[in-house]
Kinemage of the C-alpha trace (Angstrom):
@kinemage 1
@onewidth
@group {chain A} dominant
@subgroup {mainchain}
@vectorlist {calphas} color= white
{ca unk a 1} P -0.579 -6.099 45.511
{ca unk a 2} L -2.380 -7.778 48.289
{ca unk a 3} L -2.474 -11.500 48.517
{ca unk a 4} L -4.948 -13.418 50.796
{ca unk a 5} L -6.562 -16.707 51.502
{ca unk a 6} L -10.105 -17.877 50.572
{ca unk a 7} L -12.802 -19.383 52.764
{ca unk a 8} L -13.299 -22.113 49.973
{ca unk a 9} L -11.960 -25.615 51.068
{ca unk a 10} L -12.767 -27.341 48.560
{ca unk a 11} L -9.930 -29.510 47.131
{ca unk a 12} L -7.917 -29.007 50.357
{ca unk a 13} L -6.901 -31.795 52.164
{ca unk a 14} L -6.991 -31.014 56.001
{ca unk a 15} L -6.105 -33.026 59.002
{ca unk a 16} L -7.601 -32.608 62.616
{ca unk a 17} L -5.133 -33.535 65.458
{ca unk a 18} L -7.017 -33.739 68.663
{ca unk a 19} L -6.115 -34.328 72.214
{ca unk a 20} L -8.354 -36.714 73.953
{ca unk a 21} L -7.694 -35.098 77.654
{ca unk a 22} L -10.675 -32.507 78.355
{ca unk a 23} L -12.350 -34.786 75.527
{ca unk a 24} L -15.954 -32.895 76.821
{ca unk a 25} L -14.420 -29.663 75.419
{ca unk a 26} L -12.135 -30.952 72.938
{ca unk a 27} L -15.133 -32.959 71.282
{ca unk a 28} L -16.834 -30.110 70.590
{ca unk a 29} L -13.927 -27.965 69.370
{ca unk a 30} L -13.846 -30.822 66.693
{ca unk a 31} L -17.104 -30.773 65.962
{ca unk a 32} L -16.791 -27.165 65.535
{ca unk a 33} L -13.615 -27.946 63.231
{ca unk a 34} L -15.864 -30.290 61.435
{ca unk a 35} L -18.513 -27.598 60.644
{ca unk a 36} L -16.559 -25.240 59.291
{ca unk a 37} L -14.957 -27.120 56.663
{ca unk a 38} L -17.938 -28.586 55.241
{ca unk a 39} L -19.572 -25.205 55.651
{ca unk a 40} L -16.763 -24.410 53.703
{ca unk a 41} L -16.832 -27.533 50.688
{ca unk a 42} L -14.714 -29.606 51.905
{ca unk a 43} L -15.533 -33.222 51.646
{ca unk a 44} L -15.472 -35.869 54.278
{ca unk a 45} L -12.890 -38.081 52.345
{ca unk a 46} L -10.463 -34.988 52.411
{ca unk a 47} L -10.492 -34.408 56.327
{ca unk a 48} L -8.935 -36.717 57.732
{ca unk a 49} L -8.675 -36.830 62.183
{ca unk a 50} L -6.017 -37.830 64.220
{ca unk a 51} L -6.651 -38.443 68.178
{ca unk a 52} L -3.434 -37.897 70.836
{ca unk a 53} L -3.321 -38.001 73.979
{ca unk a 54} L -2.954 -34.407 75.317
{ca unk a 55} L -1.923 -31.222 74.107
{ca unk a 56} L 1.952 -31.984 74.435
{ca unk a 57} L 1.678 -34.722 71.524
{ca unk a 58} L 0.050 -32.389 69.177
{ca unk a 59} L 2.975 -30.954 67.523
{ca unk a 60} L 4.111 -34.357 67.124
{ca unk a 61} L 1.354 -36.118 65.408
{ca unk a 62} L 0.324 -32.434 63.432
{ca unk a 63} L 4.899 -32.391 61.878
{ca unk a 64} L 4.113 -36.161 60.904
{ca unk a 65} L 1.027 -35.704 59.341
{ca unk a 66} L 2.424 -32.539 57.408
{ca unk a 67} L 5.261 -34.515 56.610
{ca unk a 68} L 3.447 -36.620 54.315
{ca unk a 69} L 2.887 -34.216 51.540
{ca unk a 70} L -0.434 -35.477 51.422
{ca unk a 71} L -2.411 -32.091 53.907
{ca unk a 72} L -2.844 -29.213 53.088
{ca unk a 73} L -3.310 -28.014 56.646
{ca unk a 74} L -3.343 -29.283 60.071
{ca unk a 75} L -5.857 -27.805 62.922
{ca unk a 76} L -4.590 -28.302 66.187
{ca unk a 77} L -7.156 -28.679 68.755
{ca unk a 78} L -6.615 -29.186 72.118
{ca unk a 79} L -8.036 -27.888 76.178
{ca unk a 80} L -5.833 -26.941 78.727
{ca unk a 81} L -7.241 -25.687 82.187
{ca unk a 82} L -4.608 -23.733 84.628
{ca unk a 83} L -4.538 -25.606 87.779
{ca unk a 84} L -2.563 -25.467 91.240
{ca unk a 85} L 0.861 -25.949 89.520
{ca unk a 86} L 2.952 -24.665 86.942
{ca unk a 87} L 2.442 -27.729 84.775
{ca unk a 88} L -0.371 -26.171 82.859
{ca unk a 89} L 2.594 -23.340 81.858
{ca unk a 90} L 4.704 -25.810 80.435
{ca unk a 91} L 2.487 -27.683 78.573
{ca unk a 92} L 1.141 -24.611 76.965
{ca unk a 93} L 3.978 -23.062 75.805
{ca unk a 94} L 5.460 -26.424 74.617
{ca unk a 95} L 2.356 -26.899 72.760
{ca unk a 96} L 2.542 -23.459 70.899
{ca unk a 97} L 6.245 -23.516 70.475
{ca unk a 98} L 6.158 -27.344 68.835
{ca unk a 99} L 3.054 -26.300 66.536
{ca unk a 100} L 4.932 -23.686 65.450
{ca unk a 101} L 7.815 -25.281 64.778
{ca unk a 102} L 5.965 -27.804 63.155
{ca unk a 103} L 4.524 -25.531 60.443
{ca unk a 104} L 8.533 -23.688 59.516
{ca unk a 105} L 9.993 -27.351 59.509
{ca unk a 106} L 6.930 -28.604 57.058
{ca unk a 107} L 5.952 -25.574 55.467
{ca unk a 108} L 2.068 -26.732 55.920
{ca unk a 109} L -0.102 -24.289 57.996
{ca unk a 110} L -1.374 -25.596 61.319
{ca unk a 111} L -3.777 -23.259 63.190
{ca unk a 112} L -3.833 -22.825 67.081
{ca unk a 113} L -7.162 -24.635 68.054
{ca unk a 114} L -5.829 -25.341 72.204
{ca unk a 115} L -7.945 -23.674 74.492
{ca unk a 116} L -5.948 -21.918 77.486
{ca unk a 117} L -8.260 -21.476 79.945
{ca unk a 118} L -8.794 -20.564 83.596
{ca unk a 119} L -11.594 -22.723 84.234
{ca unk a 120} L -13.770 -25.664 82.836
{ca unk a 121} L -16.832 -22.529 82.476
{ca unk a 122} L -14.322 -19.971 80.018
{ca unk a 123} L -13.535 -23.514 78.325
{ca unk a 124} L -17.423 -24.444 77.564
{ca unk a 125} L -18.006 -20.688 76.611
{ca unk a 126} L -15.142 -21.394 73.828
{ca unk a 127} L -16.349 -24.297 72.294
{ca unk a 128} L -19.855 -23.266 72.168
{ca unk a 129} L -22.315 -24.640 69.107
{ca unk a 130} L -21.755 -22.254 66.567
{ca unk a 131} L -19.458 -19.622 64.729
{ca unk a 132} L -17.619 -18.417 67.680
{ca unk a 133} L -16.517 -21.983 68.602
{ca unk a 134} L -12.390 -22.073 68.719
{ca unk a 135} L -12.680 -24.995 66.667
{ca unk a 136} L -14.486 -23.504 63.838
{ca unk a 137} L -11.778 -20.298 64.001
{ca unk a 138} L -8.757 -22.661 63.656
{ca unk a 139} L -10.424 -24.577 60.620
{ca unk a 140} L -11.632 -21.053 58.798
{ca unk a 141} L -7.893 -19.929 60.170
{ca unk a 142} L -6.635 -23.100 58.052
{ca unk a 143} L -8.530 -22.768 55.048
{ca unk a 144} L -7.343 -19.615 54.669
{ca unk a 145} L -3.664 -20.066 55.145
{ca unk a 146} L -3.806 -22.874 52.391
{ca unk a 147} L -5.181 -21.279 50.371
{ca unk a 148} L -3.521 -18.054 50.678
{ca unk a 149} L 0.063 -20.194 50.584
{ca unk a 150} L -1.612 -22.162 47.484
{ca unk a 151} L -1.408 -18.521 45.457
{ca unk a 152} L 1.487 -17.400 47.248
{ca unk a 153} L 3.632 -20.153 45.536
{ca unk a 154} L 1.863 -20.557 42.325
{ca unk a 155} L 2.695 -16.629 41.501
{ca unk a 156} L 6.570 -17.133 42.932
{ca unk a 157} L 7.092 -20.714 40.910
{ca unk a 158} L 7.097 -23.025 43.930
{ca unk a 159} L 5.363 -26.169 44.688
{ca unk a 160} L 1.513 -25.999 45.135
């Protein structure tokens, strides 16, 4: 038996957490986000979007959120660009590490939206307007999860 996820959003509550730094790219990531789930059916009263900082408070702001009960999903959306100094290292891989942390501590899905770029050009070509926008991946990438964990513990008794 195979089990998978479903590009249908409706009834899924999802929440956006988006950094603010590299808002040009990580504005249109969202809007990407955005897109998708309505393209999708999900409704505007069931996205909800929470704006951080940077990319180091995401996993933050995505565990609370989770922690709620009340999401389904998070998408994590945030732009890094390498510079001179290690820093952009370290902020990446404590951004990936506390997302996924975040999702085995909460059990909610949160998809990978943070660009890792080389330049402000490869970060612009990712967040494009239309289907090969990051943003739109981590939403569809959410969606799916949900719903895929949505089945996963209805067949094995758990909570929905």
């Amino acid at each position: 038996m195979i089990l998978e996820g479903s590009l249908d959003a409706r009834g899924l509550r999802i929440t956006l957490v988006v950094a603010r730094f590299n808002a040009d790219i990580t504005e249109r990531l969202q809007r990407g986000a955005l897109e998708a789930l309505k393209a999708a059916g999900a409704k505007d009263e069931d996205i909800s979007i929470v704006q951080v900082p940077g990319s180091f408070e995401i996993p933050l702001a995505a565990q609370v959120a989770a922690s709620t009960g009340e999401v389904d999903a998070v998408v994590c959306l945030g732009c890094l660009i390498k510079g001179e100094t290690p820093h952009f290292d370290y902020i990446a891989s404590a951004a990936a590490h506390g997302i996924t942390a975040a999702a085995a501590a909460t059990g909610v899905p949160m998809a990978f939206g943070i660009l890792t770029t080389n330049s402000q050009e490869q970060a612009l070509a990712r967040a494009r307007a239309d289907k090969t926008n990051k943003g739109w991946e981590a939403a569809t990438a959410a969606i799916e999860m949900a719903t895929m964990l949505r089945t996963l513990r209805a067949r094995e008794g758990l909570r929905a």
